[in-house]
VEXTOR-862007 format. One record per atom (N, C-alpha, C, O): residue in one letter; atom name; x, y negated, z; residue number from 1. Coordinates in nm, 2 decimals. Example, Ala and Ser with C-alpha at 12.3 -4.5 7.8 and 13.67 -1.06 7.14 Angstrom:
ATOM / res / atom / east / north / up / n
ATOM / A / N / 1.32 / 0.57 / 0.78 / 1
ATOM / A / CA / 1.23 / 0.45 / 0.78 / 1
ATOM / A / C / 1.32 / 0.33 / 0.78 / 1
ATOM / A / O / 1.42 / 0.33 / 0.85 / 1
ATOM / S / N / 1.28 / 0.22 / 0.71 / 2
ATOM / S / CA / 1.37 / 0.11 / 0.71 / 2
ATOM / S / C / 1.29 / 0.00 / 0.79 / 2
ATOM / S / O / 1.34 / -0.11 / 0.80 / 2
END
This chain:
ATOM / res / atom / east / north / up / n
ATOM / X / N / 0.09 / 0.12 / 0.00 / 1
ATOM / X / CA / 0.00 / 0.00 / 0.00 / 1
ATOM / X / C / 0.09 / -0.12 / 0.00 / 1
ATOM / X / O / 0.11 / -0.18 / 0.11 / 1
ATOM / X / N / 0.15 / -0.17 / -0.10 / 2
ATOM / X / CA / 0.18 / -0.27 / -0.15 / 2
ATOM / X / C / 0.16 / -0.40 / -0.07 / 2
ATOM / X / O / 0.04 / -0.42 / -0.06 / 2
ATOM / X / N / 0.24 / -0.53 / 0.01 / 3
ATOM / X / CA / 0.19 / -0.64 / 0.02 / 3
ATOM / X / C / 0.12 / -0.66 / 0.13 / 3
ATOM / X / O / 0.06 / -0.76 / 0.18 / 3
ATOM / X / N / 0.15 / -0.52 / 0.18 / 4
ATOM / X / CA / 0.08 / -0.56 / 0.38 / 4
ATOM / X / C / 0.22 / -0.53 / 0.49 / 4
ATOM / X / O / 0.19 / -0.48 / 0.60 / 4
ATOM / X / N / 0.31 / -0.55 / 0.46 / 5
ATOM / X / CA / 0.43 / -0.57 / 0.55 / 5
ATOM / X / C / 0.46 / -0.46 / 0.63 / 5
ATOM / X / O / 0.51 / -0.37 / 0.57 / 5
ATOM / X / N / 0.46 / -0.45 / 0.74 / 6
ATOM / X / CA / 0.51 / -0.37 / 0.80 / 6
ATOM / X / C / 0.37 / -0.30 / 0.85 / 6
ATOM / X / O / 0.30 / -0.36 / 0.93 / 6
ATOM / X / N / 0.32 / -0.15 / 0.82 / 7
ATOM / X / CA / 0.20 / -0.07 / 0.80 / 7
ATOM / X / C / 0.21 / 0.06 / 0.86 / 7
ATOM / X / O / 0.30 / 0.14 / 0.84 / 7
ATOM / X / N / 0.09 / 0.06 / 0.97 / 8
ATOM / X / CA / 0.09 / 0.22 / 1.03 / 8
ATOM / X / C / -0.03 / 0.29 / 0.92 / 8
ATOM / X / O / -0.07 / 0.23 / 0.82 / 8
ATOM / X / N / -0.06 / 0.36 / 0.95 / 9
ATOM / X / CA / -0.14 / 0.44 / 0.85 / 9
ATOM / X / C / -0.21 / 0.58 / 0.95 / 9
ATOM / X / O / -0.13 / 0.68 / 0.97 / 9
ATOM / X / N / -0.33 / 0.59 / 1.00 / 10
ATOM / X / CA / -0.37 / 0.71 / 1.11 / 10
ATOM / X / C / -0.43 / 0.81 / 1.10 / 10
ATOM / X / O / -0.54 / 0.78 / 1.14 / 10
ATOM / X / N / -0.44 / 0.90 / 1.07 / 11
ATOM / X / CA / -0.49 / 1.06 / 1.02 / 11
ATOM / X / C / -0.59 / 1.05 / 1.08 / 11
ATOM / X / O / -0.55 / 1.03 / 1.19 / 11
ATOM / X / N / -0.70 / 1.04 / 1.08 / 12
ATOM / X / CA / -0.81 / 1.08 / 1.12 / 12
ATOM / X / C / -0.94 / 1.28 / 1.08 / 12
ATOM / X / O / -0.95 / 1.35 / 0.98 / 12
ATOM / X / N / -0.97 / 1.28 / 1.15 / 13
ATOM / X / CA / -1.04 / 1.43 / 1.10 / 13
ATOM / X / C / -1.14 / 1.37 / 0.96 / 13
ATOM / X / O / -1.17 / 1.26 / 0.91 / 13
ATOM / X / N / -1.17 / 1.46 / 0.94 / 14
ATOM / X / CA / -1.30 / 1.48 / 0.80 / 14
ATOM / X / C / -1.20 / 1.41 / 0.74 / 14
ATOM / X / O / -1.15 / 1.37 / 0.85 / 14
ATOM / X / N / -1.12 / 1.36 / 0.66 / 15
ATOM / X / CA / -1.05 / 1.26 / 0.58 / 15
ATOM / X / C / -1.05 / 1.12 / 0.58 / 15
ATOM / X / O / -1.06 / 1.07 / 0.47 / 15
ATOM / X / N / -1.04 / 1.05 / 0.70 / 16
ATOM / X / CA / -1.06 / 0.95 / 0.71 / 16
ATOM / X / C / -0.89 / 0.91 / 0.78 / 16
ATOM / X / O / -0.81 / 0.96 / 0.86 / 16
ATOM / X / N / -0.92 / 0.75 / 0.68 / 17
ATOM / X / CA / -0.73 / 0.72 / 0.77 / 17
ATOM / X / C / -0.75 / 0.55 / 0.81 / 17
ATOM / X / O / -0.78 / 0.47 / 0.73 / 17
ATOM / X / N / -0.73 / 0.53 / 0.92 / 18
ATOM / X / CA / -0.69 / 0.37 / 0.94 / 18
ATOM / X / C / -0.62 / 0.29 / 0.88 / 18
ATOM / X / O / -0.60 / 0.38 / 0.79 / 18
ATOM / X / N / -0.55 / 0.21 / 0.84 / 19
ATOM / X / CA / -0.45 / 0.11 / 0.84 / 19
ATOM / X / C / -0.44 / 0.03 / 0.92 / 19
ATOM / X / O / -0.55 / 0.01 / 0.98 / 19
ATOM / X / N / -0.34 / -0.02 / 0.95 / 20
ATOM / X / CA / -0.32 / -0.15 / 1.05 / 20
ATOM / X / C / -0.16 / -0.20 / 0.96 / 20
ATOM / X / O / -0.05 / -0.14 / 0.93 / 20
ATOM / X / N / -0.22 / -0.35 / 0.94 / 21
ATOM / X / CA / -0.11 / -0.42 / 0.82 / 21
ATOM / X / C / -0.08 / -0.55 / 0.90 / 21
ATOM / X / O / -0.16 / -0.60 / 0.98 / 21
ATOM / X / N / 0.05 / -0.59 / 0.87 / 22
ATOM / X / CA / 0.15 / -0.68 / 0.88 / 22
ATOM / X / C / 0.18 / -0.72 / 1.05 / 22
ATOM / X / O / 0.19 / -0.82 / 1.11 / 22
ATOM / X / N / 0.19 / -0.62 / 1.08 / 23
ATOM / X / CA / 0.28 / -0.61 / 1.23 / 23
ATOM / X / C / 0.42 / -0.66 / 1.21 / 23
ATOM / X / O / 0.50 / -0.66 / 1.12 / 23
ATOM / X / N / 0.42 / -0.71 / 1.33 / 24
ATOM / X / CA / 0.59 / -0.76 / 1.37 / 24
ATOM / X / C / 0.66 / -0.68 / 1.38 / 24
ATOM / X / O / 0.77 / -0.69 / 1.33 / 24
ATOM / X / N / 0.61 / -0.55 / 1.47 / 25
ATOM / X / CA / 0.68 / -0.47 / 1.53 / 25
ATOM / X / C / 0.59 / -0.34 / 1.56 / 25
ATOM / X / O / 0.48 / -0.34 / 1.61 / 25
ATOM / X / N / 0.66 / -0.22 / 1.51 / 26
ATOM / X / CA / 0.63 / -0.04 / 1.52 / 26
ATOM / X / C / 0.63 / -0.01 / 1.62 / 26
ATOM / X / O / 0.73 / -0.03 / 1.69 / 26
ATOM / X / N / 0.54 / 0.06 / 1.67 / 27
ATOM / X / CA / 0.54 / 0.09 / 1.85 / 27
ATOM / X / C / 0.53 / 0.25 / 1.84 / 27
ATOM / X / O / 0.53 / 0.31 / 1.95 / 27
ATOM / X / N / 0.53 / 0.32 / 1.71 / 28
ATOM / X / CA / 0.54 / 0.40 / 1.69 / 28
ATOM / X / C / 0.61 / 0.50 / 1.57 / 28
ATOM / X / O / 0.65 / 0.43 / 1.48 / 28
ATOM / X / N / 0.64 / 0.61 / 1.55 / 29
ATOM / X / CA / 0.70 / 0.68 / 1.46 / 29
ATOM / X / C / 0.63 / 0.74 / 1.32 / 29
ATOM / X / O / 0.51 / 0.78 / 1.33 / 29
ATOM / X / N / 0.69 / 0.74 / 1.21 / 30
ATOM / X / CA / 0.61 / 0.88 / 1.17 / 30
ATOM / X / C / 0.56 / 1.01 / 1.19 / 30
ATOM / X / O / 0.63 / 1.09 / 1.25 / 30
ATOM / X / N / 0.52 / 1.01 / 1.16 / 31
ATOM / X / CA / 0.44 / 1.16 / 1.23 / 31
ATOM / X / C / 0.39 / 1.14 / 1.36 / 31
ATOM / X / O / 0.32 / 1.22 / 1.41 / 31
ATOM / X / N / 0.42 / 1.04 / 1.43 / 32
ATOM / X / CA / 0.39 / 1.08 / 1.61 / 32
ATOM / X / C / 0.25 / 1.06 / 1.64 / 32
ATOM / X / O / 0.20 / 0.95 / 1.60 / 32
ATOM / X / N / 0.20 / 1.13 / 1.68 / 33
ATOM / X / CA / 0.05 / 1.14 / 1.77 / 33
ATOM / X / C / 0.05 / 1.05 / 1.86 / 33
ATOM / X / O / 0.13 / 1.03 / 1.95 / 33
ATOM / X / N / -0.07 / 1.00 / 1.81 / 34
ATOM / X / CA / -0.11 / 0.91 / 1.93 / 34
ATOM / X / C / -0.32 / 0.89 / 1.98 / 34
ATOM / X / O / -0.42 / 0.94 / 1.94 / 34
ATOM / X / N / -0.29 / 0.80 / 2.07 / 35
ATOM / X / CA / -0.38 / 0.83 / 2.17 / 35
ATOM / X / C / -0.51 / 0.76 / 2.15 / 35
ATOM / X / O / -0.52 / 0.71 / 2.04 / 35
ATOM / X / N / -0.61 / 0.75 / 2.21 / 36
ATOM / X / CA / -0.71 / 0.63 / 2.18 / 36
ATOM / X / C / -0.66 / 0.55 / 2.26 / 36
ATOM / X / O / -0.62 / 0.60 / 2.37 / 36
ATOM / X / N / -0.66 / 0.40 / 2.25 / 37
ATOM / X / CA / -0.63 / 0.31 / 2.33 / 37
ATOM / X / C / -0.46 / 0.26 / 2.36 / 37
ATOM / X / O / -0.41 / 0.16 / 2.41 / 37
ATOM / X / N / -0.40 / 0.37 / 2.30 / 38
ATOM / X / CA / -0.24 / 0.33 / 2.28 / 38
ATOM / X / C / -0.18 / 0.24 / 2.21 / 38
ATOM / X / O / -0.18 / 0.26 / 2.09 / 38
ATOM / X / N / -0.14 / 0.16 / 2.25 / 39
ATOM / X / CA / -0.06 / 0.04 / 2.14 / 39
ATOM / X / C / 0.06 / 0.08 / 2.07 / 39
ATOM / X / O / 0.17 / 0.12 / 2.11 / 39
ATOM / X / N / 0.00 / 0.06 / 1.92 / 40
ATOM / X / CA / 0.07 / 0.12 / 1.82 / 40
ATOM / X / C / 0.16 / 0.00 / 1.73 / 40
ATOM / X / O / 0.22 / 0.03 / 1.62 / 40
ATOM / X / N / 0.16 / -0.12 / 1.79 / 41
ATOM / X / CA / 0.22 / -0.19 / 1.72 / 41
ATOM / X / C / 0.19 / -0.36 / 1.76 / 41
ATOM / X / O / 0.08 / -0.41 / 1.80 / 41
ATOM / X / N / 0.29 / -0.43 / 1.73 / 42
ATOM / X / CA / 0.23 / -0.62 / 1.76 / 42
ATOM / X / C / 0.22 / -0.66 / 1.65 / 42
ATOM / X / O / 0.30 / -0.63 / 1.56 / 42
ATOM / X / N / 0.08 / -0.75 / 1.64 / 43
ATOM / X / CA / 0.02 / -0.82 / 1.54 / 43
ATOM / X / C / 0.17 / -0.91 / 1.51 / 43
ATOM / X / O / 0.27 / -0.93 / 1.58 / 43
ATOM / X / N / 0.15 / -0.94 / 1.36 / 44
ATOM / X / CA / 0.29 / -1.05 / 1.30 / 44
ATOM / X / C / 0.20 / -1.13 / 1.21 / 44
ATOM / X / O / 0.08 / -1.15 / 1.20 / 44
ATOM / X / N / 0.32 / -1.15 / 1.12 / 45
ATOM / X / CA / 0.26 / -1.22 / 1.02 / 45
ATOM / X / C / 0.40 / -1.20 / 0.88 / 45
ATOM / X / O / 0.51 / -1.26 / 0.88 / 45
ATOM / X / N / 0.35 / -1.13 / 0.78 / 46
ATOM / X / CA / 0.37 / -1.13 / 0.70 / 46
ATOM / X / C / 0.36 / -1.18 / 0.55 / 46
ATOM / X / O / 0.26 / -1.14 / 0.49 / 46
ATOM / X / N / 0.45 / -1.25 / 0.47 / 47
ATOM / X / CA / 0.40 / -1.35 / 0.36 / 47
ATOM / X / C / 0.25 / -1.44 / 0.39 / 47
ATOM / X / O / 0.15 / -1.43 / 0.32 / 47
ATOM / X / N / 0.26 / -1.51 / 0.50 / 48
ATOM / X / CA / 0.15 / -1.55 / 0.57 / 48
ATOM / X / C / 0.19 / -1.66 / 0.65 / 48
ATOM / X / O / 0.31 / -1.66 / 0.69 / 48
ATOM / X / N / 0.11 / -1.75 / 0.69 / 49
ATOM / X / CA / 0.20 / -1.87 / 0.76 / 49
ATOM / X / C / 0.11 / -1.84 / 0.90 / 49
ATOM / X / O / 0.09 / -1.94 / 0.96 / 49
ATOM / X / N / 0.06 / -1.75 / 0.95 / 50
ATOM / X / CA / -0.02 / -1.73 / 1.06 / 50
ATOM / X / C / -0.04 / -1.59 / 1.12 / 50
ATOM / X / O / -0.10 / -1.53 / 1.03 / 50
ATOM / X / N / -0.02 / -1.52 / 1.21 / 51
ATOM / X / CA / -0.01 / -1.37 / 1.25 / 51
ATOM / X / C / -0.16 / -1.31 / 1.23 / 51
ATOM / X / O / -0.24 / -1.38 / 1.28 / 51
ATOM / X / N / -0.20 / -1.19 / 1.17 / 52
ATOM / X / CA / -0.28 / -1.17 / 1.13 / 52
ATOM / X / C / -0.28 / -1.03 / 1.12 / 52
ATOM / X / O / -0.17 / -0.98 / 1.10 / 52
ATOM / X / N / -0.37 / -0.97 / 1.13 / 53
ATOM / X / CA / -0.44 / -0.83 / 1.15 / 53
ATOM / X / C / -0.50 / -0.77 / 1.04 / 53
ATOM / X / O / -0.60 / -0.83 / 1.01 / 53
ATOM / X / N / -0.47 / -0.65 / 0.95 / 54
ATOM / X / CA / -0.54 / -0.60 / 0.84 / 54
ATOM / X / C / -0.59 / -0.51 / 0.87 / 54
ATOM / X / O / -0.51 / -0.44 / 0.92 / 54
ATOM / X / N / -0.72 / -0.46 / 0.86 / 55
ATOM / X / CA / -0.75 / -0.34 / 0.95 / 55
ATOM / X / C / -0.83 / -0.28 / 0.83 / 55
ATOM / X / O / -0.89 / -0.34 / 0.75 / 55
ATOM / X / N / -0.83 / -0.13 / 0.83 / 56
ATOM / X / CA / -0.90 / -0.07 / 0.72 / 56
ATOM / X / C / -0.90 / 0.05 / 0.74 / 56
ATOM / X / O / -0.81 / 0.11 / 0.79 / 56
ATOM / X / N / -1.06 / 0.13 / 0.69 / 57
ATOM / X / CA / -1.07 / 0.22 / 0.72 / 57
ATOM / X / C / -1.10 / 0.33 / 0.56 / 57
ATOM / X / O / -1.16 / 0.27 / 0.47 / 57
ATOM / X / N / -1.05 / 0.44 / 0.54 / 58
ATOM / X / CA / -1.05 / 0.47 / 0.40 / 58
ATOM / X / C / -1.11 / 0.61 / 0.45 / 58
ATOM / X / O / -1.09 / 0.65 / 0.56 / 58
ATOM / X / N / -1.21 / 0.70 / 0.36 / 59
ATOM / X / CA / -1.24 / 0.82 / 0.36 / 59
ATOM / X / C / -1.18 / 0.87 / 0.21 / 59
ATOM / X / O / -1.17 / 0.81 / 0.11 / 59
ATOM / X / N / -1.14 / 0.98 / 0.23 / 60
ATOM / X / CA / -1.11 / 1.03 / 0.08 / 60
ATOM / X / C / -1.03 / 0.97 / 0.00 / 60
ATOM / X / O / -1.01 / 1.02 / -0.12 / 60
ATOM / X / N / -0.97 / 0.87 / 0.04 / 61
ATOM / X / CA / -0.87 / 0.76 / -0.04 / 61
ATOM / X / C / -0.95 / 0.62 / -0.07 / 61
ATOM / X / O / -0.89 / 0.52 / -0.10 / 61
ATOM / X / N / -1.09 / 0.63 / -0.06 / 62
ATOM / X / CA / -1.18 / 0.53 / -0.06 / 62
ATOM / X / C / -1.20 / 0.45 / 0.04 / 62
ATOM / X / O / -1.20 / 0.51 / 0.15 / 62
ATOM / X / N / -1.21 / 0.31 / 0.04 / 63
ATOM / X / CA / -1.24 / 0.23 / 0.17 / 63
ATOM / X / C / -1.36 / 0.22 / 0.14 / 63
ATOM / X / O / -1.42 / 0.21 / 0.04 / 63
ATOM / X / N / -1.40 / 0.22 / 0.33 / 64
ATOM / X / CA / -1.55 / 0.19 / 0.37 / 64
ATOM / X / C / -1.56 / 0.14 / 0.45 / 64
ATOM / X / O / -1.46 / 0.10 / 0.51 / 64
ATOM / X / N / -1.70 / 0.10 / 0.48 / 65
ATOM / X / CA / -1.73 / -0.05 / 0.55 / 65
ATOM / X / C / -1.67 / -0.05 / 0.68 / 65
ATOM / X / O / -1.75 / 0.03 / 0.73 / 65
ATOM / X / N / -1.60 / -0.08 / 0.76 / 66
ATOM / X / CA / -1.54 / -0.02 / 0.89 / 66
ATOM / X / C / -1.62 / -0.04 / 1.00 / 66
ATOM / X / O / -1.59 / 0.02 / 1.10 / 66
ATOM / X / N / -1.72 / -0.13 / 1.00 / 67
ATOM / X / CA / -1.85 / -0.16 / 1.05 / 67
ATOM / X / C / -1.92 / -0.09 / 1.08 / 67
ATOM / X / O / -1.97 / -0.10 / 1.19 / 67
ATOM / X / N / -1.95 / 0.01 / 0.98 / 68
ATOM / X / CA / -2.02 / 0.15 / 0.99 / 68
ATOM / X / C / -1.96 / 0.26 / 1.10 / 68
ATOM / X / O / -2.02 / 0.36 / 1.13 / 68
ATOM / X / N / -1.82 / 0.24 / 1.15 / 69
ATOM / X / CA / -1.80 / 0.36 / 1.20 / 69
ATOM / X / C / -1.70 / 0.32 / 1.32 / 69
ATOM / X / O / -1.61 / 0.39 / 1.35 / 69
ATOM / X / N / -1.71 / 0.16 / 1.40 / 70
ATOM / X / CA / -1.68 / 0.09 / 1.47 / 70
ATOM / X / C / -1.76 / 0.09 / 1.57 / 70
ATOM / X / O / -1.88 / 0.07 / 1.52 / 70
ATOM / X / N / -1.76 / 0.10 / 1.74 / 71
ATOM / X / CA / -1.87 / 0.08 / 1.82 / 71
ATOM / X / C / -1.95 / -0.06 / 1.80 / 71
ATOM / X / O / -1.90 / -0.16 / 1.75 / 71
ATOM / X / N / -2.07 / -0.05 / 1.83 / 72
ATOM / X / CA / -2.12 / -0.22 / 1.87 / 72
ATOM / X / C / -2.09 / -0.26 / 1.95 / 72
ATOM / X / O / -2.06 / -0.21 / 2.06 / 72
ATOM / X / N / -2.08 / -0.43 / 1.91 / 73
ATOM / X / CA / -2.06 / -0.50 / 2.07 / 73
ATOM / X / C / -2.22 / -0.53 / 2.07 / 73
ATOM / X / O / -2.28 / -0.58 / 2.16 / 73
END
């Protein structure tokens, strides 16, 4: 994924994978398992003049609405 800087990417079951784009800093490895609620990384800012958060949820290689599968507030 092209143009989102420094990028975790999270296995999810059924085929579903997160992204999290343009971190400062990796809080984690490849391959490493991680937890619900574990911090996997600090928000940055990449080709960007302000730190910022890319968040994405993909099934099958497809992105979907992440809304749909995000608790309510």
């Amino acid at each position: 994924m092209r143009g989102l800087g420094n990028l975790i990417l999270i296995s999810h079951s059924n085929g579903f994978i997160s992204a999290y784009a343009h971190n400062s800093k990796l809080l984690v490895k490849n391959g490493q398992k991680v937890s619900k609620g574990q911090k996997i990384a600090e928000v940055g800012q990449s080709d960007t003049s302000s730190p910022r958060l890319h968040f994405e949820i993909r099934r099958r290689g497809q992105p979907v609405n992440p809304l749909s599968y995000l608790p309510r507030r």
